[in-house]
C-alpha positions as CSV (number, residue, x, y, z in Angstrom):
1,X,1.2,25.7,1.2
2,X,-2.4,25.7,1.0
3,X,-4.5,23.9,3.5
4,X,-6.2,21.2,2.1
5,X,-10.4,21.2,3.5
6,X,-10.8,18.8,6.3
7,X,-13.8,16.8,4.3
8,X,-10.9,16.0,2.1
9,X,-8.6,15.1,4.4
10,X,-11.5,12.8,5.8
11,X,-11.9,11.4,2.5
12,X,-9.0,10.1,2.2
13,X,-8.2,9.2,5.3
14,X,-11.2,6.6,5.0
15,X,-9.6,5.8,1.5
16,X,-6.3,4.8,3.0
17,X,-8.5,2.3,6.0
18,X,-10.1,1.0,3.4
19,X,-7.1,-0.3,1.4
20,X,-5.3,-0.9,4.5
21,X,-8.2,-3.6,4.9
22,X,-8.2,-5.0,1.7
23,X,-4.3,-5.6,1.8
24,X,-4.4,-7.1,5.1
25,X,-7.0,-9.3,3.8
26,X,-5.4,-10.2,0.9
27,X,-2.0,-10.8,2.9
28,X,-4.0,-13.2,5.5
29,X,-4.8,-14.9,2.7
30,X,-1.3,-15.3,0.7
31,X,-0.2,-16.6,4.4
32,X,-2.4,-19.5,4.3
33,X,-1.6,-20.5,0.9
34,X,1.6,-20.0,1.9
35,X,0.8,-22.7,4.7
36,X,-1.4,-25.4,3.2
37,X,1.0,-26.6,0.8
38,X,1.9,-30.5,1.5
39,X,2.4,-32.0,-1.8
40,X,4.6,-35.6,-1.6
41,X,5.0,-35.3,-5.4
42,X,8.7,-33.9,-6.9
43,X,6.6,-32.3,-9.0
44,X,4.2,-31.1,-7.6
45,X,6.4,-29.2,-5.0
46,X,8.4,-27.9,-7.7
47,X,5.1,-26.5,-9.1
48,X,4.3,-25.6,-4.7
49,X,7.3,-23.9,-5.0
50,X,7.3,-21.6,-7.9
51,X,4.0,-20.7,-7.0
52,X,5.3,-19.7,-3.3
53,X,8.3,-17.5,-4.7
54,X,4.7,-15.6,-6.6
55,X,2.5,-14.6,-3.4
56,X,6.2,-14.6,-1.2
57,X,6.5,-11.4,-3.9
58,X,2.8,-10.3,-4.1
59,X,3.2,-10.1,-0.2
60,X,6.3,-8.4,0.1
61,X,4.5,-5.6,-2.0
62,X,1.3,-5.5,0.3
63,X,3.6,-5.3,3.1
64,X,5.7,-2.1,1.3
65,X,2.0,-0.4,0.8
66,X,1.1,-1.0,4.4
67,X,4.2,0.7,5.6
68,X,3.3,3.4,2.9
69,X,0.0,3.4,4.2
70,X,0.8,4.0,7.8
71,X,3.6,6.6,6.7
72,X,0.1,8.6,4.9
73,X,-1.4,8.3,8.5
74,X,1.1,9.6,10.4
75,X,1.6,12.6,7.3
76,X,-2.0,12.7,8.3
77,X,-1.7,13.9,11.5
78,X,1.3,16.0,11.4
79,X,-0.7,18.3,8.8
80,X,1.3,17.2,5.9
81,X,-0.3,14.6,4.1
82,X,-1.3,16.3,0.6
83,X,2.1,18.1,0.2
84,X,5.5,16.5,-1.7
85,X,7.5,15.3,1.0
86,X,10.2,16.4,-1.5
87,X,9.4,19.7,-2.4
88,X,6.5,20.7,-0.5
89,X,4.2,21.4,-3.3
90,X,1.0,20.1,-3.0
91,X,0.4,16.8,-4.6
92,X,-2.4,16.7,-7.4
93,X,-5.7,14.6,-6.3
94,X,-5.8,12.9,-9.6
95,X,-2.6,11.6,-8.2
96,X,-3.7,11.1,-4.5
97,X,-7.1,9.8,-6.5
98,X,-4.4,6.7,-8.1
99,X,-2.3,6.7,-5.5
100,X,-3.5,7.7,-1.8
101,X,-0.4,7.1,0.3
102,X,2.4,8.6,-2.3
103,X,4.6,11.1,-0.5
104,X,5.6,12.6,-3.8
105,X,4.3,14.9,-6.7
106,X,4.6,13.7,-9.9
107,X,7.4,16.1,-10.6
108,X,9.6,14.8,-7.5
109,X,8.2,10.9,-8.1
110,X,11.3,8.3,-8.5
């Protein structure tokens, strides 16, 4: 394995906060949709509903990428994050560029 420069490990370290924020952001906010729903109309909480089964699903994915996220962090500090969990190859940055917290290269990806 080759060791991957600390300013790039940095780099993407901030990467990964930075999403980590925007998810929980977006996942505060899918919770209090979630909450303010109070229709009295059939209807309407049909509609209420349907739309709940969405973000219930939109935050069941944020809350996949967090635990993908932290999983990064702790490949982070082990001295792994960078290399296929799989194979041990290291992982190209134009895929760590579109996906920051995958474990796998593209070859090992399911």
């Amino acid at each position: 394995m080759t060791e991957i420069p600390q300013a790039e490990l940095d780099r993407r370290k901030a990467q990964l906060v930075a999403r980590l924020a925007e998810l929980d952001t977006r996942l505060q906010g899918i919770e209090r949709e979630l909450l303010s729903h109070q229709a009295k109309d059939w209807e309407e909480l049909a509609t209420e509903r349907e739309h709940d089964e969405v973000l219930t699903s939109m935050g069941d994915e944020g809350k996949q990428e967090i635990r993908m996220i932290h999983a990064a962090f702790q490949r982070l500090a082990e001295g792994e994050y960078g290399f296929c969990t799989k194979c041990g190859e290291r992982i190209a940055d134009a895929r760590l560029d579109l996906l920051p917290a995958t474990p796998f290269c593209s070859n090992c990806a399911p």
